[in-house]
Every structure is written in C-alpha cells, then in structure tokens.
C-alpha positions in Angstrom: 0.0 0.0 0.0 2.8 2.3 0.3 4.3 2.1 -2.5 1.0 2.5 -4.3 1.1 6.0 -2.8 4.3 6.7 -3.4 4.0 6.2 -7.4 0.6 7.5 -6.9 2.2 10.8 -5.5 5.0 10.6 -8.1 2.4 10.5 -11.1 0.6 13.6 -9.8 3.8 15.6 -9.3 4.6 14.7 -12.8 1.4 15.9 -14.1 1.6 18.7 -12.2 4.8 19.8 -13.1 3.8 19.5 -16.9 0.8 21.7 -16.3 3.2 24.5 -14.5 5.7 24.1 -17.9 3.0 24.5 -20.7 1.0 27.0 -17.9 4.3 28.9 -18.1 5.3 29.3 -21.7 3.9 32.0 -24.3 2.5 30.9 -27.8 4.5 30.9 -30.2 2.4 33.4 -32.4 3.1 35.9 -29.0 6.8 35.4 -30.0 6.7 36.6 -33.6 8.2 40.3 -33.8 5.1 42.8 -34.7 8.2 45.2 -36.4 7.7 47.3 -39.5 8.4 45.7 -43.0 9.2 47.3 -46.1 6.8 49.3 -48.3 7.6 47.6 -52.3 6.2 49.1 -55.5 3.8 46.7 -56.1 2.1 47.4 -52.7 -1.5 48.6 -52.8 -3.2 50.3 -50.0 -5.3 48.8 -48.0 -8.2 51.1 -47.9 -8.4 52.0 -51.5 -6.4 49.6 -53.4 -4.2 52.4 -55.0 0.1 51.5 -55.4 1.3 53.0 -52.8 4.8 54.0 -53.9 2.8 56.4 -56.4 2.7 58.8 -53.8 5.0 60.9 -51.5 5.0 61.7 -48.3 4.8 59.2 -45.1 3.6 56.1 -45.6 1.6 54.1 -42.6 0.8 50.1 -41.7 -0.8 48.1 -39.5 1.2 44.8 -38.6 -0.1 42.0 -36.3 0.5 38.2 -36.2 -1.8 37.3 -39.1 -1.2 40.1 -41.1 0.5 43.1 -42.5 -1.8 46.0 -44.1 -0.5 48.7 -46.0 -1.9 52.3 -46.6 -0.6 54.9 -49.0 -0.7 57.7 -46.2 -0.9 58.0 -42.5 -4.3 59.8 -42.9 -5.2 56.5 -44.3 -3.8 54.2 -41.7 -5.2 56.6 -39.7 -8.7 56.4 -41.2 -8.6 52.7 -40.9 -7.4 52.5 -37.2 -10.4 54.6 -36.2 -13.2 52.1 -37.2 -14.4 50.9 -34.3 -13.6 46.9 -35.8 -10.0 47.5 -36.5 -9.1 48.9 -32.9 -10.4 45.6 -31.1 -7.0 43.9 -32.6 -3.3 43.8 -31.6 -2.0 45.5 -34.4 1.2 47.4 -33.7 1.2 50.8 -36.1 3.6 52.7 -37.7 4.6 55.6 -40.0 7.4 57.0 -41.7 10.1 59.5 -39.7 10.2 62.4 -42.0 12.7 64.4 -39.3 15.0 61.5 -40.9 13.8 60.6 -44.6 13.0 62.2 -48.0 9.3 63.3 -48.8 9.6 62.3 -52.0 10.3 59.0 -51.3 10.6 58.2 -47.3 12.7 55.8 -46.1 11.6 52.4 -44.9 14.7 52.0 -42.3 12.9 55.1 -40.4 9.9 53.7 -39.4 8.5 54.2 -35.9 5.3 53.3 -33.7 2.8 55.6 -34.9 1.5 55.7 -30.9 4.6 57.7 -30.3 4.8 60.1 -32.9 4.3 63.8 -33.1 2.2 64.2 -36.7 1.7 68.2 -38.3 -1.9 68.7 -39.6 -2.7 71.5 -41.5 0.1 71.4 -44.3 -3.3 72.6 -46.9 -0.7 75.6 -48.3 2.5 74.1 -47.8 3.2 72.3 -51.4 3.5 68.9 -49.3 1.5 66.7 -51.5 0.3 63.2 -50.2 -2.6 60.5 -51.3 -5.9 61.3 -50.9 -7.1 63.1 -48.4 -5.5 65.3 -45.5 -1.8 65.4 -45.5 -0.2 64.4 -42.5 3.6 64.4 -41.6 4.8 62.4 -38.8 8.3 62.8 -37.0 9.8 61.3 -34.2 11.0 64.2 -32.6 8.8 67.0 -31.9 10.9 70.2 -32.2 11.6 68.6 -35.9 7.3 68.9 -36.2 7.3 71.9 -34.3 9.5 73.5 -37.0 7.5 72.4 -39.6 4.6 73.1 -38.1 5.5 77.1 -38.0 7.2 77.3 -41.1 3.6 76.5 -42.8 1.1 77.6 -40.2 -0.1 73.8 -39.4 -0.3 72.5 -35.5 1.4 69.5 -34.0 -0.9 66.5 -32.6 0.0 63.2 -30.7 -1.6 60.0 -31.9 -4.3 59.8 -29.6 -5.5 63.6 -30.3 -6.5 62.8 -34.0 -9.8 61.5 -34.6 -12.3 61.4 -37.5 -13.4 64.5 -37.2 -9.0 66.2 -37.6 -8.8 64.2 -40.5 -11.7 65.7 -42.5 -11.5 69.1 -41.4 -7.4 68.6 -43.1 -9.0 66.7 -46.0 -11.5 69.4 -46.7 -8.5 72.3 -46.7 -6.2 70.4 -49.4 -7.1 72.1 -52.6 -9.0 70.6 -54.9 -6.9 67.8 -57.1 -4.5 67.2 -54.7 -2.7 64.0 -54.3 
C-alpha cells in the first residue's frame, strides 16, 4: 500500500509539473516580432487599393501576427485604425520619420510606432503633397514637427489627439486635385 502511494504521489507531481511548464510558456504566435516591414512598388493600400509607392509623403501600416496592411498615407492608416472593428485587434502601427527621410520617397529604415509620434496637420498651403485626403507628416521628434509646423502655419498632434473629425476638417482644406 505504500508504494501505491508513493508512485501515486510521483504520477501527480509529474502531471503537475507538466501543467506549470506548458501553464508557463507564451504561444509561439506571441513570440513573432510585430516590427515594420518594407513598403515595395507593387504594394497597394489597403483602404483604397491604390500603389502605394505612387505617392509621396509618409507612408503608414498596420502589422499583427496574421497580417500586414499597408496604406498609401498615414491619414489613411489613420482612417482605418479609427473604425471601431479595426481597434479591437493587436496591431502594432507605424509611420514614416520624416525628421530623418526624404518626402519624395521616405525611407523604410525610419519607421517608428505611430502611438509615439508627433504628426503636423494642416500642411493645406504648404506644397507637401500626399494621397488622398489630409496630408499628415509624422516625426519622431517634436521640435523637428514643431518646425515644420510654423514654417507653414499647421499645428502639431500626438496619436491619440486625432480622430475622424481632424482628418476631415485637413482633408477638406487640401485644394482641390490634390494628391
């Protein structure tokens, strides 16, 4: 009889054990890096299915363990993000640096969370053409927005400031034809 309790013991710590090892360990889809992947010239944007490299200016994305989606602007990742379906994921966003990369053609090596960067709105009469819709720069650095920002008149917002209603009110002051 007491050996029957001993192996009886020994089986349960075993189990046991095994429950605390796979209790313990992440997923392995947790483990995939969420980082930002390059933009390529057949890319079309999510949201309206133009080629993204048609168009200057900062580029945004959404990137989560099933997916990556690319827009042509971060007014469009923006316009995405804010449907009320999209937010309920784990997508990890980001946008171009333009304190560090060209307008013409931004630089994929500088792209950074788009939670953390300082974006000018209100570039209408600046000559800063985009995609479709309100022209948005985003920066890293906020004296580099904040100089940008005065040299054209435009303001400087943190992610969580712009909302549908900043992205029309820019859309609607781009002149007409603008892309």
């Amino acid at each position: 009889m007491n050996n029957l309790c001993i192996r009886t013991a020994r089986t349960l710590l075993v189990m046991l054990l095994g429950l605390l090892l796979v209790a313990c360990s992440e997923p392995e889809e947790q483990q995939k890096s969420l980082g930002p992947v390059a933009f390529h010239d057949s890319d079309e944007c999510h949201v309206c299915g133009m080629i993204i490299s048609d168009f200057p200016g900062p580029k945004g994305q959404a990137v989560d363990n099933s997916a990556v989606k690319k827009f042509c602007s971060a007014a469009e990742m923006f316009g995405w993000w804010l449907q009320p379906e999209n937010r309920i994921g784990t997508a990890t966003l980001y946008v171009h640096d333009m304190g560090r990369s060209e307008w013409a053609k931004p630089d994929d090596s500088h792209l950074i969370d788009a939670s953390s960067a300082f974006y000018v709105i209100g570039l209408a009469d600046s000559g800063l053409k985009g995609a479709m819709g309100a022209v948005l720069a985003s920066f890293a650095d906020e004296q580099a927005a904040q100089k940008l920002a005065a040299i054209h008149g435009a303001r400087v917002l943190r992610f969580d400031e712009i909302d549908q209603g900043v992205l029309q009110q820019a859309a609607a002051m781009q002149p007409a034809g603008m892309h």
